[in-house]
C-alpha positions, 0 to 999 in steps of 0.5 A: 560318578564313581561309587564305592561300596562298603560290605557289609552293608552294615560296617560301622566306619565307612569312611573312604579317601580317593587319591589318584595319580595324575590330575587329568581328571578330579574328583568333587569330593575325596572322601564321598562314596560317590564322587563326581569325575570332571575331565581336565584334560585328554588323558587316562586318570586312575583313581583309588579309594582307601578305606579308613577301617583296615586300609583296603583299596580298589581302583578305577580308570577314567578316560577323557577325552574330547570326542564327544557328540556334536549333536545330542538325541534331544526329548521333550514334553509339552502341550498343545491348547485347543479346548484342553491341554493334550500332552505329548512327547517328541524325540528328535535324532539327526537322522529324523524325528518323531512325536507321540500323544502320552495315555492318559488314565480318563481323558485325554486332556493334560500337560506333561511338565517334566521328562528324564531320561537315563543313561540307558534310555529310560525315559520318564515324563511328569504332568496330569491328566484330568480326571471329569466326575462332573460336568461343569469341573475337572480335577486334574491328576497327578501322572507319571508316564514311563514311556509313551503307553505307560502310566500311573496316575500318582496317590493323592488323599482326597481321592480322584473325585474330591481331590485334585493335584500336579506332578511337576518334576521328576529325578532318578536317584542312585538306588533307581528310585522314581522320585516325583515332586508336586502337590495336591489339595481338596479340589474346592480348597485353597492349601496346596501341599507340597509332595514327593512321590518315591516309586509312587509312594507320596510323602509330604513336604514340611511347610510353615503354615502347611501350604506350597508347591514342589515345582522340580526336583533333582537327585545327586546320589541317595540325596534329592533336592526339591524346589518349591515354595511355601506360604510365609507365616506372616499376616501377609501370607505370601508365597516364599522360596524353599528348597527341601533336602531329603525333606528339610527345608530351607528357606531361599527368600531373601531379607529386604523390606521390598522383596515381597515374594520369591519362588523356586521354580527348578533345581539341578545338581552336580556334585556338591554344588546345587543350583536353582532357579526362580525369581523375587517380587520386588517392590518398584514404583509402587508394584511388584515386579520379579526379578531373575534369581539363581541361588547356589549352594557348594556344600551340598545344600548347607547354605545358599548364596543368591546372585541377581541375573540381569535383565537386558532385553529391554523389559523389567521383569523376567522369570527362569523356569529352568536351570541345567548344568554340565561341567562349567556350564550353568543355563536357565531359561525363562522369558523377559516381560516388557514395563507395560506387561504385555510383550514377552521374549525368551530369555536364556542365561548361560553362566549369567550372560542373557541370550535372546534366541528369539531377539531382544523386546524390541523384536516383538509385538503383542501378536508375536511373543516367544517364551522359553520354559526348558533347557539342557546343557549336553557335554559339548558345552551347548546349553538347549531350551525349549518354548514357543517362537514369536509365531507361536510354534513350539522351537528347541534353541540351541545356544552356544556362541551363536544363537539359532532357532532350531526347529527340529521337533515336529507336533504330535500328528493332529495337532495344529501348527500353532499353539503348541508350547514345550515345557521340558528338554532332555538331551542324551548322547546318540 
């Protein structure tokens, strides 16, 4: 991404227009102050921006170029279930990997739903941990870990003992604000609300009838997207699809008689164009089964299209949990159920073509299911996901023209074998 900065801070005409001299590279918008640069072809590309007040200019070079990495530094965030959730994060190199338990505020039990990580190597993670004032109950907190051994459980209302609440994404925008998408609710109610969380500063989301979910989020400039869904303000009370722009919201659920419900389930951004993930209840046969869906916005979240994924596993029903872009490469992931509701098989779609890196339905059995939750494109155009195997062991797939399992994240020490789940993958260059 370029950045242009008009001083002062200030002006009253900020307007700027970028030209540039070869078409080895281009630009997402030539009047943005913040434009983003997709290689063409090999070549240097010099942009320049003009200023509309007084015709002042600046340049810049880019260069592209096809040595990019083969393997990226992979990071992921998960849990393992025994008598609770323990959260953790691993980190994986060609040359070796490791894994660590996060702290956690009062006990150790939680689950770490969401990791980014810089540029430069900062890594952040977003979940809970629970906080037991009472024997028979927790109330699990908010949590955001800034690195393995720091943390900061997240403000909620209620208070640590009367409320409760979750931190499901995490995003950086361009100023470095930490912006964390979730909810919280009074710890015996049954209204949930939706919530960002800037440098831990919360802020609650607009919703109809004052109830939903943050589920992700993602950051394109000083703009963020939060996906999520509210209750509908019908006699029904369904939840719905929404995702919220700088805190307004737009309504994703699409119109027909059979579709019931939708939710958002993860949102991600590149340029103008904004993409998310989730999925629509729609009536079959007398029940409600979800159906893949991928809304997408070219004009900065103005307006959404929707697109149905297909569904060729074998099963029915299928839920993505993640979406990620990279260049020309969108990829969700999320898993595929079978009619009778009781097999599941990981599922990863790569600019809508379903992959199966665990194999179709017909591969498993009750006792051996697979789930993907996570997924990363890295810039050698290979999408990655994250979940658990048929054997139940957490796996990072690499995705490409090939499918292969790829084992390369070890669990925490003490942690048994199996059981073990990934919700989230980052991946860098080394």
């Amino acid at each position: 991404m370029l950045t242009a900065t008009i001083t002062p801070a200030n002006a009253t005409n900020k307007g700027v227009t970028w030209s540039s001299n070869n078409g080895n590279a281009t630009l997402s918008s030539t009047t943005s102050l913040t434009p983003t640069v997709t290689g063409v072809t090999q070549g240097v590309t010099t942009f320049t921006v003009t200023t509309t007040d007084q015709s002042r200019t600046a340049t810049c070079t880019v260069t592209v170029s096809n040595d990019v990495p083969n393997d990226p530094v992979i990071y992921v965030a998960g849990a393992f279930n025994g008598t609770a959730n323990y959260a953790f994060y691993g980190r994986s190199l060609e040359t070796g990997a490791n894994s660590y338990w996060l702290d956690s505020a009062i006990y150790d039990y939680g689950e770490a739903y969401a990791i980014h990580v810089t540029d430069a190597g900062a890594m952040y993670i977003a979940g809970w941990n629970d906080y037991e004032s009472y024997p028979y109950y927790g109330d699990p907190q908010p949590v955001l870990w800034m690195g393995v051994d720091n943390f900061i459980t997240l403000e909620q209302p209620f208070g640590l003992e009367d409320g409760m609440g979750y931190a499901h994404g995490v995003a950086i925008d361009a100023q470095g604000d930490v912006l964390v998408a979730g909810e919280y609710e009074f710890y015996d109610g049954d209204n949930q609300t939706p919530c960002i969380w800037r440098n831990a500063i919360r802020s609650d989301l607009p919703c109809d009838t004052g109830g939903g979910t943050a589920l992700s989020i993602a950051a394109q400039g000083s703009d963020y997207f939060a996906a999520g869904e509210d209750f509908a303000d019908d006699e029904y009370g369904y939840y719905m699809a929404a995702v919220w722009k700088n805190g307004v919201k737009t309504r994703l659920h699409p119109a027909g008689a059979n579709n019931v419900a939708s939710r958002a389930r993860s949102v991600a951004v590149s340029g103008n164009n904004v993409y998310v993930a989730g999925w629509v209840f729609v009536t079959e046969g007398g029940s409600n089964l979800g159906k893949p869906y991928l809304w997408t916005s070219t004009n900065g979240g103005a307006s959404y299209s929707a697109v149905a994924l297909p569904i060729s596993g074998g099963g029915n029903r299928a839920y993505p949990y993640a979406v990620s872009v990279n260049g020309s490469t969108v990829a969700l992931a999320g898993y595929e159920i079978n009619a009778d509701g009781n097999i599941a098989c990981a599922v990863v779609w790569v600019n809508s073509v379903a992959k199966y890196p665990e194999g179709p339905l017909s591969s498993h059995s009750e006792d051996q299911v697979s789930q993907a939750f996570g997924v990363s494109v890295f810039s050698n155009n290979k999408a990655y996901a994250c979940g658990y195997d048929r054997d139940r062991k957490m796996v990072v797939w690499e995705v490409g023209d090939e499918i292969g399992a790829t084992k390369i994240i070890p669990v925490p020490p003490g942690a048994p074998e199996t059981g073990c789940w990934l919700n989230a993958i980052a991946t860098a260059s080394q």
